[in-house]
Structure formats: C-alpha cells, structure tokens
C-alpha positions as CSV (number, residue, x, y, z in Angstrom):
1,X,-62.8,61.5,34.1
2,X,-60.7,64.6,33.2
3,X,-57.2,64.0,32.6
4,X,-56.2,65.8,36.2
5,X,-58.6,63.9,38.3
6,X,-56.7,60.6,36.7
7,X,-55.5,58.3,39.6
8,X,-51.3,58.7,40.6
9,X,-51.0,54.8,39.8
10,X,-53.2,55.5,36.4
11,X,-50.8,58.3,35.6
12,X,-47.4,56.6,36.2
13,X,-48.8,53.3,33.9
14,X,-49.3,55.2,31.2
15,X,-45.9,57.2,31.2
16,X,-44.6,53.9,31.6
17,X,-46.4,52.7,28.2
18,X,-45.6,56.3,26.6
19,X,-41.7,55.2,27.4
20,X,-41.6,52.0,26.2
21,X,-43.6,52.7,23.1
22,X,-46.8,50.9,24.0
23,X,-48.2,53.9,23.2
24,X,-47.2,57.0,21.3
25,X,-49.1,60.4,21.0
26,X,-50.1,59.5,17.2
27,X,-52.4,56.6,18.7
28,X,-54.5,58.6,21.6
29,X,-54.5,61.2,19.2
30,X,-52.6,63.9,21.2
31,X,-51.2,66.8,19.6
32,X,-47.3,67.0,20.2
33,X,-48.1,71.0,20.7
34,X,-51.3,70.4,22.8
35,X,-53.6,73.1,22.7
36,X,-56.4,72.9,20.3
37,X,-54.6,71.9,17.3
38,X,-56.4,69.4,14.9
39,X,-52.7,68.5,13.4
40,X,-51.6,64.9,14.9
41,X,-48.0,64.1,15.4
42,X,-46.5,61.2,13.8
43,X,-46.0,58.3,15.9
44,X,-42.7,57.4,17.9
45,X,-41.1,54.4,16.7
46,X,-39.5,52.1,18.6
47,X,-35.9,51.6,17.6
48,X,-35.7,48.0,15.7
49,X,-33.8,45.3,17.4
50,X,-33.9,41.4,17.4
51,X,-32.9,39.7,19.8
52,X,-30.0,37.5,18.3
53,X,-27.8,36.1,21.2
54,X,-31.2,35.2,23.1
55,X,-31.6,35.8,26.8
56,X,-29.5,34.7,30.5
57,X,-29.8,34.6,34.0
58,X,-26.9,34.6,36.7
59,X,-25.5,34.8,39.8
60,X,-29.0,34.1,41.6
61,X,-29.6,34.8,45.4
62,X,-32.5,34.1,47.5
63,X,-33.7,37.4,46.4
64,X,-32.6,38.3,43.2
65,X,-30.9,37.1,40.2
66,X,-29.0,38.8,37.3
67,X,-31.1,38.8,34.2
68,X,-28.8,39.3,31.0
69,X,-29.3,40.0,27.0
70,X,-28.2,41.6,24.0
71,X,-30.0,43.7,21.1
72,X,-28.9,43.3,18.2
73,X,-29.6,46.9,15.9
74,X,-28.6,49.8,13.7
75,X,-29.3,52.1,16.4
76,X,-27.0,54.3,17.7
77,X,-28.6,56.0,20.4
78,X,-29.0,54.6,23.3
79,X,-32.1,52.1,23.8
80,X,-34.5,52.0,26.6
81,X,-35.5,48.1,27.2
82,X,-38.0,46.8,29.6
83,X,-37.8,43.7,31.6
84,X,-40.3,41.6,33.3
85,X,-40.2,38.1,35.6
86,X,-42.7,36.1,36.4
87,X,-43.7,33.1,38.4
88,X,-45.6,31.4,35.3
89,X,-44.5,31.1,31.9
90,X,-47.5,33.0,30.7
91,X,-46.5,36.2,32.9
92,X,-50.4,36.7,33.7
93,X,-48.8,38.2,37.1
94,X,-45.3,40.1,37.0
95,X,-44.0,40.0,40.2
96,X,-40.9,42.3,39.2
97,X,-40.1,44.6,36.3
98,X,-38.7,48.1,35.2
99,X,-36.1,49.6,32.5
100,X,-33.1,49.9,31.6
101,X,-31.0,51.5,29.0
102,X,-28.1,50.0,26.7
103,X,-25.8,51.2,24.1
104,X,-22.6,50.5,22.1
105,X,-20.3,51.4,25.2
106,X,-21.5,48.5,26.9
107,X,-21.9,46.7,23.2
108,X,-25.5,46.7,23.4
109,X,-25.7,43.9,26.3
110,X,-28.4,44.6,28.8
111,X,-27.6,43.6,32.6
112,X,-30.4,43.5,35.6
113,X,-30.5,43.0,38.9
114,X,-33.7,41.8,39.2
115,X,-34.6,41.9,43.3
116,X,-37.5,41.7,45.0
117,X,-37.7,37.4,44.5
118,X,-39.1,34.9,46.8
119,X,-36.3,32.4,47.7
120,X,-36.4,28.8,46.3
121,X,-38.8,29.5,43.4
122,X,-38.8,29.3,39.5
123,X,-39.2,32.4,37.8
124,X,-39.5,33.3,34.0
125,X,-38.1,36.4,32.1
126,X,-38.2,38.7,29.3
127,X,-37.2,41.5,27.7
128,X,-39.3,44.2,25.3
129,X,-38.0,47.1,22.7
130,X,-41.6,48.4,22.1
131,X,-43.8,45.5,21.0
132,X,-40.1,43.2,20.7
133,X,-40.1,40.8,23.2
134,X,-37.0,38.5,23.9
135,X,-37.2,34.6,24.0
136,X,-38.1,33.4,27.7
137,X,-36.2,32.5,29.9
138,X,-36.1,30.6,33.4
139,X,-34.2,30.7,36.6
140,X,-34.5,29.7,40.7
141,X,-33.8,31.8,43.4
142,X,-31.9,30.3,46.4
143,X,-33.3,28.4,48.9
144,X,-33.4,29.5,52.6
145,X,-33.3,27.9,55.7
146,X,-33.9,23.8,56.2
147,X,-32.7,22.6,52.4
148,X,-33.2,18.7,51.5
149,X,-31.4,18.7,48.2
150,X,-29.5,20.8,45.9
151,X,-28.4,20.1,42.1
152,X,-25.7,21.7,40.2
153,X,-24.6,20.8,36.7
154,X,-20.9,21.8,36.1
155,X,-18.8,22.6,32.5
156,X,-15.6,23.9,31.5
157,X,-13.6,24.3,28.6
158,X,-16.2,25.3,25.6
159,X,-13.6,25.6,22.5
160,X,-16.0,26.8,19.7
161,X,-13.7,25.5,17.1
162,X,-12.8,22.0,18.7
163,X,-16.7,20.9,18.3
164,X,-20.5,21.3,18.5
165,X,-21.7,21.9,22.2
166,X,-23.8,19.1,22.7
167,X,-22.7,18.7,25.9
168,X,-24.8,21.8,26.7
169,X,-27.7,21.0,24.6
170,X,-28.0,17.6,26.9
171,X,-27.9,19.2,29.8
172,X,-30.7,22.3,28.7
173,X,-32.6,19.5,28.5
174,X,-33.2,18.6,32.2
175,X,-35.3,20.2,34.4
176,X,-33.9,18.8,37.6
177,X,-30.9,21.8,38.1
178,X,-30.6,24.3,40.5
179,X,-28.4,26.3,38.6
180,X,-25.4,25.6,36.3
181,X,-21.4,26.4,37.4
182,X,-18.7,27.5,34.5
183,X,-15.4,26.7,35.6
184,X,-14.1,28.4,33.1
185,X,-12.6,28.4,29.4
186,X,-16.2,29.6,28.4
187,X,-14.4,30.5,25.3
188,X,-10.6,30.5,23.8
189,X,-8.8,33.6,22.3
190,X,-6.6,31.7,19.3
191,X,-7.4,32.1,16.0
192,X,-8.2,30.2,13.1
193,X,-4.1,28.8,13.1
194,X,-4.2,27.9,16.9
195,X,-5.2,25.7,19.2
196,X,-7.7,22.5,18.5
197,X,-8.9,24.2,15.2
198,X,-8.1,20.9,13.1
199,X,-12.2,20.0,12.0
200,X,-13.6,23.6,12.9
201,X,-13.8,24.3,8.5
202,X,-15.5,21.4,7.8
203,X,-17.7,21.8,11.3
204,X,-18.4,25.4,10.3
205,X,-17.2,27.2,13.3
206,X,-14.2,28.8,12.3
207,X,-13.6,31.4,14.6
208,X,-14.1,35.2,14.5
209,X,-12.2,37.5,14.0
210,X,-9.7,35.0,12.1
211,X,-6.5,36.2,14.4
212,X,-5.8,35.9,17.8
213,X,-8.1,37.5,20.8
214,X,-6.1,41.1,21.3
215,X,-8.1,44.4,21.5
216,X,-11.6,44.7,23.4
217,X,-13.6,44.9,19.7
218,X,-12.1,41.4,19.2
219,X,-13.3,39.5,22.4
220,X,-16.6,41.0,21.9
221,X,-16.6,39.6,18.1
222,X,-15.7,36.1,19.8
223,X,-18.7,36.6,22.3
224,X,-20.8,37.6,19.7
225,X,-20.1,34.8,18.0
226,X,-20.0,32.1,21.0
227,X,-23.2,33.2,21.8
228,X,-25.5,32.9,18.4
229,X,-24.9,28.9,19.6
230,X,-28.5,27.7,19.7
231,X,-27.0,24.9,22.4
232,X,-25.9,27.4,24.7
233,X,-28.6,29.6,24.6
234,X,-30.9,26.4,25.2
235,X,-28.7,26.6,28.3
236,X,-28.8,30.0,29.9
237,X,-32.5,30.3,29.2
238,X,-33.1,27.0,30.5
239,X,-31.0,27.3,34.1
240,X,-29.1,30.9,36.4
241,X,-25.3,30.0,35.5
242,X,-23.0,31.2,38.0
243,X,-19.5,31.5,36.6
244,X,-15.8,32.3,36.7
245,X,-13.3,32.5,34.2
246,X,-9.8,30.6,33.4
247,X,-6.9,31.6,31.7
248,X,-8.3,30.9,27.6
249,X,-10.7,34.0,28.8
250,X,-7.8,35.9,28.3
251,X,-4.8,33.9,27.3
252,X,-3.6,30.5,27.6
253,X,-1.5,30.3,31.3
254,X,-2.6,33.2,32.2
255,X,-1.2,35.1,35.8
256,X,-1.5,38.1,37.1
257,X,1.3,39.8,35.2
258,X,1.4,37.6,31.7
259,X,0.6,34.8,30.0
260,X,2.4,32.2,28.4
261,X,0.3,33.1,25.1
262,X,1.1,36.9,25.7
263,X,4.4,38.3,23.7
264,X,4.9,41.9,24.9
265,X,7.1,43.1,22.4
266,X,4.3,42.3,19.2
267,X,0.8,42.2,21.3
268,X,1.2,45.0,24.0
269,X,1.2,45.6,27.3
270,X,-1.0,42.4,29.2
271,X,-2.1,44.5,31.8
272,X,-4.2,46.4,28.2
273,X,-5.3,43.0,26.8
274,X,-6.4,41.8,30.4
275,X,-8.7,44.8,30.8
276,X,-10.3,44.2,27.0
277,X,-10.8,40.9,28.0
278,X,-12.1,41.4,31.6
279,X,-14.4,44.2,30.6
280,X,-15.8,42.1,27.5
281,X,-16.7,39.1,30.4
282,X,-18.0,41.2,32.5
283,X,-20.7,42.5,29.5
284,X,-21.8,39.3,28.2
285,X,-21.7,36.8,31.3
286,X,-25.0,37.2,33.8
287,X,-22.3,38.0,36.4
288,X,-23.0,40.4,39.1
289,X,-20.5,43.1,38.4
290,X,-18.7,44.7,41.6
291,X,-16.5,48.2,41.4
292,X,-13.5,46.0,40.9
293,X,-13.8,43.9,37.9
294,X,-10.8,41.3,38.5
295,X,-12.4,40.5,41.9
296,X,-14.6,38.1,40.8
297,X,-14.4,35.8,44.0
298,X,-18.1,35.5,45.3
299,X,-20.2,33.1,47.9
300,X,-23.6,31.8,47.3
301,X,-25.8,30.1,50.2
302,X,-28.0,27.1,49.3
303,X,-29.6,27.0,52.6
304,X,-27.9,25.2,55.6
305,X,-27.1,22.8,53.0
306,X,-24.1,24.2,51.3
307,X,-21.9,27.2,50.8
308,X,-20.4,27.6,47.2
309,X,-17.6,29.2,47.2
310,X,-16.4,30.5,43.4
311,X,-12.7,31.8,43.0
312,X,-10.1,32.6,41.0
313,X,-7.2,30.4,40.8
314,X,-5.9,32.5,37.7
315,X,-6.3,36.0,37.3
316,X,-6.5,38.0,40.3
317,X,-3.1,36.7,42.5
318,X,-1.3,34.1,40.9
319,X,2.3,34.0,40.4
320,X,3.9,32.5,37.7
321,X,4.0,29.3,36.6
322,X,7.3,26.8,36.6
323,X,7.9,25.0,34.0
324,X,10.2,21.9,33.6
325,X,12.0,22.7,31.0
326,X,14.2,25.5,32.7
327,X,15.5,22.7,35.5
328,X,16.1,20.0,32.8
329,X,19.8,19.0,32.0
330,X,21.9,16.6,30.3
331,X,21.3,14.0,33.0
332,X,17.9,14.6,33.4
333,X,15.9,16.7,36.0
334,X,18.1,19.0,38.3
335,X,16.1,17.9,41.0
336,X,17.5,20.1,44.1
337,X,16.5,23.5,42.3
338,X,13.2,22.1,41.3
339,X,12.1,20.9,44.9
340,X,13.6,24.1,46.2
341,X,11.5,26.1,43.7
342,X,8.2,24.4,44.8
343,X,8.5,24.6,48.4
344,X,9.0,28.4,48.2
345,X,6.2,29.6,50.7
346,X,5.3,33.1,49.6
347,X,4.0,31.7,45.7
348,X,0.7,32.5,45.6
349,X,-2.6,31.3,43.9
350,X,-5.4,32.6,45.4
351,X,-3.3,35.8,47.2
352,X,-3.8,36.7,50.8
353,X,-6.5,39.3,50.5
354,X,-9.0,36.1,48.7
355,X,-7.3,33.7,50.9
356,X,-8.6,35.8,53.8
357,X,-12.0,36.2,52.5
358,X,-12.3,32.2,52.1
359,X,-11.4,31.8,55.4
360,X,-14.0,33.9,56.3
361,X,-16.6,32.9,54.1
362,X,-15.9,29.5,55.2
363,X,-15.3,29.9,58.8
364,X,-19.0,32.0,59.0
365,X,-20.7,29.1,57.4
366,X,-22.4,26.6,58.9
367,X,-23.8,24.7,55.8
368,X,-23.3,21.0,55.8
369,X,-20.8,21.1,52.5
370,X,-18.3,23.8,51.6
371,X,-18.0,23.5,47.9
372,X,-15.0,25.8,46.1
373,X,-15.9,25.9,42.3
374,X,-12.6,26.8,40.7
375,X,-10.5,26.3,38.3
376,X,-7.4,23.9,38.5
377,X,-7.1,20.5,39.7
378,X,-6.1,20.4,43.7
379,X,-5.5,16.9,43.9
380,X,-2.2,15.4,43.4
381,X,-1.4,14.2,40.1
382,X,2.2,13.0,40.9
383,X,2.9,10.9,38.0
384,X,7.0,9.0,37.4
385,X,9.3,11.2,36.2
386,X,10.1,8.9,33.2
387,X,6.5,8.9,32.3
388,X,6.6,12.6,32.3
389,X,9.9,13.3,30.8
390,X,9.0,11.3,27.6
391,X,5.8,13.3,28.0
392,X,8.0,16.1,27.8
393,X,10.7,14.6,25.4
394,X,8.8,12.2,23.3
395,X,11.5,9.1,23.6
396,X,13.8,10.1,26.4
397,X,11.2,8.2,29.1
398,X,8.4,5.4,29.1
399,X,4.7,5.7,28.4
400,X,1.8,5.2,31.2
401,X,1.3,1.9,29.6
402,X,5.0,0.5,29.4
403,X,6.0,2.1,32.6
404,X,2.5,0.1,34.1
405,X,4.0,-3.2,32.7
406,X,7.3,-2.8,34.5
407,X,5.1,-2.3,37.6
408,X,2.8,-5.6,36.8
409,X,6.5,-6.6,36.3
410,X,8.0,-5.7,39.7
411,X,4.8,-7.5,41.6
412,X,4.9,-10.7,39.7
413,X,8.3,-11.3,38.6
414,X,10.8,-9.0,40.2
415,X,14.1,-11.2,39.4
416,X,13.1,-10.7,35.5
417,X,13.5,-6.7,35.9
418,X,16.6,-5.4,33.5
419,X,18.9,-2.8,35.4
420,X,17.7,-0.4,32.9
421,X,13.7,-1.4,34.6
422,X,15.0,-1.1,37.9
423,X,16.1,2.2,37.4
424,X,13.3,3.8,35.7
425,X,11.3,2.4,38.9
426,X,13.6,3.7,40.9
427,X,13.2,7.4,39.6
428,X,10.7,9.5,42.0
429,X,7.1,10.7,41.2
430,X,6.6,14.6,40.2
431,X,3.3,16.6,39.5
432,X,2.6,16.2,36.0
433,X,0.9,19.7,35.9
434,X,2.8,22.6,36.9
435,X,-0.3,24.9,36.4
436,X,-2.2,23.0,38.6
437,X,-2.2,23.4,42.4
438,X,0.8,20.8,42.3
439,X,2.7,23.6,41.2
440,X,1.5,25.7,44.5
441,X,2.1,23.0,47.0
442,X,2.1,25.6,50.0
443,X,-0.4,27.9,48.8
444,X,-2.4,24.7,48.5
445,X,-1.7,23.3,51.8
446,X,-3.0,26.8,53.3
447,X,-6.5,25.7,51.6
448,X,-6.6,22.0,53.0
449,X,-5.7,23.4,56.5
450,X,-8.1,26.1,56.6
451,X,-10.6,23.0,55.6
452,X,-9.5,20.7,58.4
453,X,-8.9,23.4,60.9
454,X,-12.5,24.8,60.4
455,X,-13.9,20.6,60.7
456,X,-15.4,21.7,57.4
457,X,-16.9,19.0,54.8
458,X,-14.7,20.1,52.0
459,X,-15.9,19.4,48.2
460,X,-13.4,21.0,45.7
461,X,-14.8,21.6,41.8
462,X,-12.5,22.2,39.0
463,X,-12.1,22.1,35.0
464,X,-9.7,23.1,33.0
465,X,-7.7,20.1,31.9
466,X,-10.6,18.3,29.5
467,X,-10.8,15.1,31.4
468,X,-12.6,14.3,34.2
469,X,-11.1,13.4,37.7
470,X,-12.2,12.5,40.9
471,X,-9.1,12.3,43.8
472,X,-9.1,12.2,47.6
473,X,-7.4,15.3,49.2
474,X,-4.9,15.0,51.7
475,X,-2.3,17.5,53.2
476,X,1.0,16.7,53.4
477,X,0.6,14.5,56.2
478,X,-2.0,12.1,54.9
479,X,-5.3,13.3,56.9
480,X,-8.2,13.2,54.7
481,X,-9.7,16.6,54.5
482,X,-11.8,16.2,51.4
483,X,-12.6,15.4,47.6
484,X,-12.1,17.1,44.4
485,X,-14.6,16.1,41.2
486,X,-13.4,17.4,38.2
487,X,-15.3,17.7,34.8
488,X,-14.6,17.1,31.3
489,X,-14.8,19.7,28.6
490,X,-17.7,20.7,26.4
491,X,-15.7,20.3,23.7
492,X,-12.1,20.9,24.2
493,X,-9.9,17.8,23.2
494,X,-8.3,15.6,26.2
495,X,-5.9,13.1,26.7
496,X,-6.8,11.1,23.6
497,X,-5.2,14.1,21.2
498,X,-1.6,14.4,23.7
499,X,-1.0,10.8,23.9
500,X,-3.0,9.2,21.0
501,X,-1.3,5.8,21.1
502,X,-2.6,5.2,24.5
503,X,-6.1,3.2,24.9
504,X,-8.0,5.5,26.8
505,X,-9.3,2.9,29.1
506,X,-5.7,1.7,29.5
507,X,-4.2,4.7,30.2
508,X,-7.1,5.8,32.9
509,X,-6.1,2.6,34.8
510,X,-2.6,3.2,34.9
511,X,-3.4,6.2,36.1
512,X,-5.3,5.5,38.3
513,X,-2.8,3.1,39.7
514,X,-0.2,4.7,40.0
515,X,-1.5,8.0,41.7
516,X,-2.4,7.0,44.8
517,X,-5.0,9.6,45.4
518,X,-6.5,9.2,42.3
519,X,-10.0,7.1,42.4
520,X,-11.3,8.2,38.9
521,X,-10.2,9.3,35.3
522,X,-11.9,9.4,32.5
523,X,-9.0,10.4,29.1
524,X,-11.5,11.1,26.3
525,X,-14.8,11.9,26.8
526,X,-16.5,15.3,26.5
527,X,-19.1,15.7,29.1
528,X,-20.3,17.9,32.1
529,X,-20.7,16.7,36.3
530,X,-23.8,16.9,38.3
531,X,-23.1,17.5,41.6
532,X,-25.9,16.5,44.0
533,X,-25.9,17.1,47.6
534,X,-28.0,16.0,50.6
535,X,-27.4,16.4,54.2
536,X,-25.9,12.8,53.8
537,X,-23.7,12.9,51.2
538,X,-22.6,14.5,48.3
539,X,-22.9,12.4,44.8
540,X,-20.7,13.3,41.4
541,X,-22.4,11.9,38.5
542,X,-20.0,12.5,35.1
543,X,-22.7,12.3,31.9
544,X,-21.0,12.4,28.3
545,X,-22.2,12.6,24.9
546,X,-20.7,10.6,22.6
547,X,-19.3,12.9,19.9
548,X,-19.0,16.9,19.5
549,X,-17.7,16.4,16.0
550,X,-22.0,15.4,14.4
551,X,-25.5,17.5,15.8
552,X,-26.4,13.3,16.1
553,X,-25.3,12.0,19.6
554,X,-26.4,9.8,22.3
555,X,-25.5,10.9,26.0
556,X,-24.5,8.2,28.6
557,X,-24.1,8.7,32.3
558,X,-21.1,6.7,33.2
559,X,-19.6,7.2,36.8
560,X,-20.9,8.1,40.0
561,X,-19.1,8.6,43.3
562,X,-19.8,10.2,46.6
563,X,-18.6,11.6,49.8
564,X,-20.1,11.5,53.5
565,X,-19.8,13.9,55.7
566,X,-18.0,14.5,59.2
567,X,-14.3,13.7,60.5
568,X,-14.6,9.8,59.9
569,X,-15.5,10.1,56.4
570,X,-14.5,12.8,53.8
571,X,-13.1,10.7,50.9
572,X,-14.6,9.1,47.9
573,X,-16.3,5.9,48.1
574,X,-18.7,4.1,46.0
575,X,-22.6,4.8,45.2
C-alpha cells in the first residue's frame, strides 16, 4: 500500500510513535531530505531520563484522576512524555493515554488529567521517555450512585528528619483503600538546627538544603528529597491521595499574612516565601491545580454515601493566632482580655468566601456522611489553667497527673484537700491550643451550626498535633452535632517529647477525664486512621507501628470507635 493510500488512523499511530521516539527516520530508513537520496539520517534520540521520585495519582473523580511524576535528567529542553492507564496491570488494553511536555519551569514534574474513566474502577498507570517507562502505578475512580462502603486511610505530619515512614510503608501494603487523605505537614521547612532533628544524623535523613525552607529552589530540594522515600512512593503508587496542606508546608503557624516561624526583617516578605512554597506544592502533589493556587478547598463525591469536603484551616483566611503569653501577668492569666479576645466574632478560619462554598457544598449534598478533612483539631480541648500554665511555665502550675490526683482527691476525700488544692481546683478550664479551632470559638460555631442546621451527619478529620484524638462535637449549647477522629503523625514526635515525665497511658486518661468531650487519646504513637463508612455508621480504626526510629517494626491496630447516623445519634460510641 503506497504511503498516500495509508489509512487516517494508520497515519496518526505512526506520528504518534515518530513523537515519542518509538520510531525514528534512521530505523524505516527514511531519508531526512526525502527524495531519492541513498544517505540515511542518524536516528533521534530520546532525551535520557530516570524516573527517580517514581510515580502518583490524585485527586480522583468518577471520571478522571490526576496522574503525577517527575524525570529526573540533564536535559534542558523541554521533554515530550507519554502516559498511559489501563484497567490491568499488563496494559494489554489502554483505555486512556496522550502527551505531555515538561521542563525545568515546572522542575521537571509531569501533571495529567487523565479523563475519560469509568467510575468505581481500578486503573494502572505509566509514563514513557522513548523506550523509558515509569514504575506502575494504581488508582480508583469514584463510585457513583447506590455506594455500600467506602475506605479512606488518613496521615499527617511526615517530618523527614523525626523518623523512617513506616507508617506509610504499612499502609502501601493494603489493598482494601479507596484512596488515601493528607491532612497536611507532608513535609517541614526547618533545617538541620530546627525542629525534631535530634536522631535524623544517625537515621540518615538529614535534611536538604541544610538551612531553613526560604526561596522556591529550596522547597523543591526538600521535595526532591521527601520524595526519593521508597515508603512513600510505595504509597502514591499503591492508592489516588487527595491532599491539603498545613502550616510546616510553608512555615510553622502559618496565617494568611505571617507565620510565627517567618521574621520579615532577615527572610523577606511572607507573602514571596508563601508563593515559593505554594507553587512548589502545587508541582509535586497529584493535586488538581485551579487558576488560583491558594484556593485549594475542593469536594469529592463517594456516591450517596459520603461527601468529602477538604479545606484549609491555614493558609487561605485565617487570622492570627493568640497566644497566652501576651495576657499573662504577675497574678496569673488576665482573664477579662483573654475571654474578650476569643469571643471576637469577625476572627476568621476558614473566611466567608470558603465558608460560603461549604455551606453549599454541604447544603447540595445528600450523601449519608459529610466528612471535612482538615487540618486542626475542632473539638474542645479545654484543659485547667494550672495544668496549662506549668505547661507554659514549667513550675508555676500542676502536671495532668498531679492535678488528676487532687481530682481522685476531691471525689474520695474532699475534707483532706489543702487551701492551696482547693484553689488550683477552683481555677477555670481554657483551650490548651490556641491554634486549634479553640482559638476560633465563633468561626467554629458557624461550622457546627451550618452542620445541625442542614440535619447533616457531620464527621470532622484533622492532623496536625501528632496524637490521635477522637471527641464528640457540641456547640455551645451542648447539642450533639457530630465527631471529630484525629490521626497521629507519620513520624513527627507527640506528647511523649513535650511532657516526657508523663506515662503516656497516664496522661491519656487524665485527659481523657478531665475533657469532657474527649472519648480517646492516644500521647505517643505514630500511626495513621482508617476511616470506614457504611450507610450505618461510620468506623475510625487508629493502626500504629511501633517505632519510626529502625526499618524493623511491627504494626498494631489499637482503637476503634464509631458514629450512627441521624438526629438521635451523632456521637462516638463503642464498636
């Protein structure tokens, strides 16, 4: 068959091959000059590239999902890369698959939408440079319609320094997830003289670049580094993440203006670092990227099961945190301007404009659960304000465990008290986390009344504080409107580095005593939360390994709780 009589289909196949270097005019022995010349052009190359930080998938619809890697080269021109998904892991039928391009403005990552998907089924991917294909990964559209059960494995808080991630490694190992949540903290912008960097020498993670997170080339170098983790990319090949960030993203206490880890006057401007950090996220998370990149506020539908609603509790509208020590005084805490403070109504976590979409989002949806996956606990942690002043001031109050036996003390023996007892019991309860929602008592109230307004089945997600929680959620007038379960860290110390005298067991059950909402804690475990939901309840499952400081580990799965749905129900009770 001549050459012009070649089928359309035929013709656009083999431009396709001649793109991606499948085959080169040196190989069908085409001149470069056609015409009748004998001479034969040398072949085209393919640029060399590995494939070093291995392959992700994200953000997954019922229709599509973002498909995510990097090359790895000493190119400098920018590379054509092909990608393909499947519905076997042999890829004997493609079912979508085109190009792309990449270069060093986007530092070489590679970011798909791949569409076209049937909901509710597994597909694998890869990537090809020429004859250099990616590792394979795996990911499951959403389902659609009538949905029995959905699955969700949950993190936060991956320091690369603090530890190995084992806590992903265990949980790449299940085949049993419909995708995986980050909360957040995926990784932390000190350097080797900050935070939780005590065993990272002798662990062989010390971090890169040595100094602090400032300039965009130095949150990709962290990236970069994060993500040649052979856990982690067991992880994102193995399950779609969807994901947010926190404040360690871009600084520790991070708001919308600053950052408690941000000095102006020696680092720049924050609104500079924000954007380097933002735009380096946006490159090497499988996020679906929007026109504005600090709007990162997104809902995903699992059927008429449930709604997942991912925020940002840090970033986009937060206002600034308080912090204790500017109402402390010689006689303790000025407790007039601190109360008038936190009931100011206009401070802001999520901001009108995402408050608005949430309501919304949530008011549109008629999905059994409403899950937000955020940040920062919502439940309140009120803890003594003795307990947290010597928190504060180590030695001006009482510890959990001495201020539980003057409780024990109170019940069983209340003529024994001292005066000085009876007046640490008489001191009131404040939030112990300023950074928290308990610092955002209104804005937070707005949330829980949206929740109960809309009769909605409320299940709130968060991270950030490296110990796992689970709390009932009231408003301020006691009605039950929900749950929060909270995860652990993947490797980020807890409780058992702040107050290392406690007993961790101990101190969780004083805790748990004496906040009332409070129905779990665990002070000291690194782990992740499987959240599993049915039409007739939703079940939190915390797993844990038992050390991030050895590659040997065991993993134990140690709690699980649930909540039922409808007006009667909606707090924690047992499985």
């Amino acid at each position: 068959m001549r050459n012009a009589d070649r089928p359309s289909n035929d013709r656009r196949s083999f431009v396709r091959d001649l793109a991606l270097g499948g085959l080169s005019l040196g190989t069908l022995g085409l001149s470069a000059c056609g015409g009748g010349s004998d001479e034969v052009a040398p072949a085209v190359a393919a640029p060399t590239v590995t494939y070093a930080h291995g392959v992700a998938s994200g953000d997954p619809l019922s229709d599509r999902v973002i498909l995510w890697t990097r090359l790895t080269t000493a190119e400098t021109a920018a590379i054509t890369v092909a990608w393909e998904v499947a519905t076997t892991a042999a890829f004997t039928t493609l079912v979508a698959s085109g190009t792309t391009t990449t270069d060093a403005s986007r530092d070489w990552t590679v970011k798909v939408d791949a569409t076209g998907l049937q909901p509710a089924t597994r597909h694998w991917y890869r990537f090809k440079v020429g004859t250099q294909t990616s590792p394979v990964g795996r990911a499951r559209t959403l389902p659609v319609g009538a949905v029995s059960q959905v699955r969700l494995a949950v993190f936060s808080c991956a320091h690369y320094a603090a530890g190995y991630f084992n806590v992903y490694a265990a949980a790449a190992q299940r085949d049993d997830l419909d995708a995986a949540l980050h909360l957040g903290d995926y990784l932390y912008e000190y350097g080797r003289d900050g935070y939780a960097n005590d065993q990272a020498a002798a662990l062989g993670r010390l971090v890169l670049p040595a100094t602090e997170l400032l300039t965009l080339a130095d949150y990709r170098q962290r990236y970069a580094q994060v993500r040649t983790d052979a856990d982690l990319q067991a992880l994102h090949a193995s399950v779609a993440m969807i994901a947010v960030w926190d404040d360690h993203e871009v600084a520790n206490d991070a708001w919308r203006n600053g950052a408690d880890n941000h000095t102006a006057a020696t680092e720049g401007t924050f609104a500079d670092r924000r954007a380097a950090a933002v735009q380096a996220w946006h490159e090497w998370l499988p996020v679906r990227t929007g026109a504005d990149r600090l709007s990162i506020y997104r809902s995903f539908a699992f059927g008429d099961l449930l709604a997942l609603h991912m925020l940002d509790t840090r970033v986009h509208a937060r206002d600034q945190q308080l912090d204790y020590t500017n109402f402390l005084t010689a006689t303790g805490l000025n407790a007039a301007a601190f109360t008038s403070a936190m009931s100011d109504p206009a401070r802001q976590v999520l901001g009108t404009v995402q408050s608005g979409w949430l309501q919304t989002q949530m008011s549109g949806s008629t999905a059994t659960w409403q899950v937000l996956g955020q940040q920062v606990l919502m439940g309140r942690m009120h803890i003594p304000a003795p307990v947290l002043l010597d928190a504060l001031v180590p030695g001006s109050g009482v510890s959990v465990s001495a201020y539980a036996a003057i409780v024990n003390q109170a019940r069983t023996a209340p003529a024994m008290l001292t005066a000085a007892e009876q007046a640490v019991l008489a001191q009131p309860s404040v939030p112990y986390n300023l950074d928290a929602w308990d610092g955002y008592p209104a804005a937070r109230e707005q949330v829980l009344g949206m929740a109960r307004t809309l009769d909605k089945n409320l299940v709130v997600l968060a991270g950030d504080t490296h110990n796992a929680w689970a709390s009932d959620l009231q408003d301020a007038s006691g009605n039950a409107v929900g749950v929060e379960f909270a995860t652990s860290s993947v490797t980020s110390p807890g409780f058992e580095t702040v107050l290392p005298n406690e007993n961790p067991a101990v101190l969780a059950a004083g805790l748990t005593e004496l906040i009332g909402p409070l129905v779990y804690a665990d002070t000291a475990r690194r782990g992740y939360l499987v959240v599993t939901a049915t039409p007739a309840e939703c079940r939190a499952d915390w797993v844990y390994v038992s050390t991030v400081a050895s590659r040997t580990y065991t993993v134990v799965s140690d709690k699980a709780l649930r909540v039922l749905p409808g007006v009667g129900n909606r707090k924690i009770v047992a499985v």
